[in-house]
C-alpha positions in Angstrom: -6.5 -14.8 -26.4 -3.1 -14.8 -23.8 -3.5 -14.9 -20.2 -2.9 -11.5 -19.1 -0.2 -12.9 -17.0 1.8 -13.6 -20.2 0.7 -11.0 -22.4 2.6 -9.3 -24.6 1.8 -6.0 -22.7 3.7 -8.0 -19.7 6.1 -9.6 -21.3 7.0 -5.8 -22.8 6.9 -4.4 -18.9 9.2 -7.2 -17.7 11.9 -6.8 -20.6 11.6 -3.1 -20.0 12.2 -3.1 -16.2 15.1 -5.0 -16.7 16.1 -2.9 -19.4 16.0 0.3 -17.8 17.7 -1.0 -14.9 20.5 -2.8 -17.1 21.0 0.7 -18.4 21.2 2.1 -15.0 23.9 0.0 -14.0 22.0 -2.1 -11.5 21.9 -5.4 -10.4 18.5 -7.2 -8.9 20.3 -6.8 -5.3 21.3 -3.0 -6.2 18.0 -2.0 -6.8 16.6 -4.0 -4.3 18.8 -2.4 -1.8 17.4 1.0 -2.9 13.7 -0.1 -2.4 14.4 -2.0 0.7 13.1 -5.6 -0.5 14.9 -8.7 -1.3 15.9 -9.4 -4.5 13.5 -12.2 -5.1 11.3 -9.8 -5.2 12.9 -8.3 -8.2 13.6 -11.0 -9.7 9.8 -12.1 -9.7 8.8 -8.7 -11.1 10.9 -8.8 -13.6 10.0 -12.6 -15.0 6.4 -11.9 -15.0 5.7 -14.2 -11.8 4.3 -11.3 -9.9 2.8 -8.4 -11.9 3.7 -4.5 -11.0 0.5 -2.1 -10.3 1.1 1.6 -11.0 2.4 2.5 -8.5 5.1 0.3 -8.1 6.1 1.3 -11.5 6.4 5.0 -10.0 8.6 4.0 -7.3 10.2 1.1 -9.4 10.7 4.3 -12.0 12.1 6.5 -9.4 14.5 4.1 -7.9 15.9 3.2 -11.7 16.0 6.7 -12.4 13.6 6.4 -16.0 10.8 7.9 -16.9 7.7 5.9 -16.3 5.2 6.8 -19.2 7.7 5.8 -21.5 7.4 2.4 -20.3 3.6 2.7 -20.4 4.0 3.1 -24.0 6.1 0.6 -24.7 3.3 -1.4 -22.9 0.6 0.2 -24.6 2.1 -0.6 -28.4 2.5 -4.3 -27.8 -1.1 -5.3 -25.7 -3.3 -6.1 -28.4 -6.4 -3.8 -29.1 -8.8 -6.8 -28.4 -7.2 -7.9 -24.9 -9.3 -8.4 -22.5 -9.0 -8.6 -18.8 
């Protein structure tokens, strides 16, 4: 079994973050602008070094401008039905 860390469910979230911002038209520094962070901070969300709770996906969501239970299923379909946590 995969460390949660670098799960498929997270490795899903990270490529869809940067994804969904891609599509946006942002850059790391963009979006942090918008959430009024640095852009390491972006930059670690988005490689899996420092996981996103829900509500940062809201806000990270909000910011991006994408709809946040459509990541969540994206998420869902590739953790494994026997992870653990």
């Amino acid at each position: 079994m995969a460390k949660t860390i670098r799960s498929k469910g997270q490795v899903a979230l990270c490529q869809a973050l940067v994804d969904a911002r891609v599509k946006a038209g942002l850059g790391q520094k963009d979006l942090a602008d918008r959430l009024r962070c640095h852009q390491s901070l972006i930059a670690r969300l988005e490689s899996g070094q420092r996981r996103v709770d829900v509500v940062e996906l809201v806000v990270l969501a909000r910011a991006i401008g994408f709809d946040p239970f459509e990541v969540l299923a994206i998420v869902e379909a590739a953790t494994e039905p026997d992870h653990r946590i």
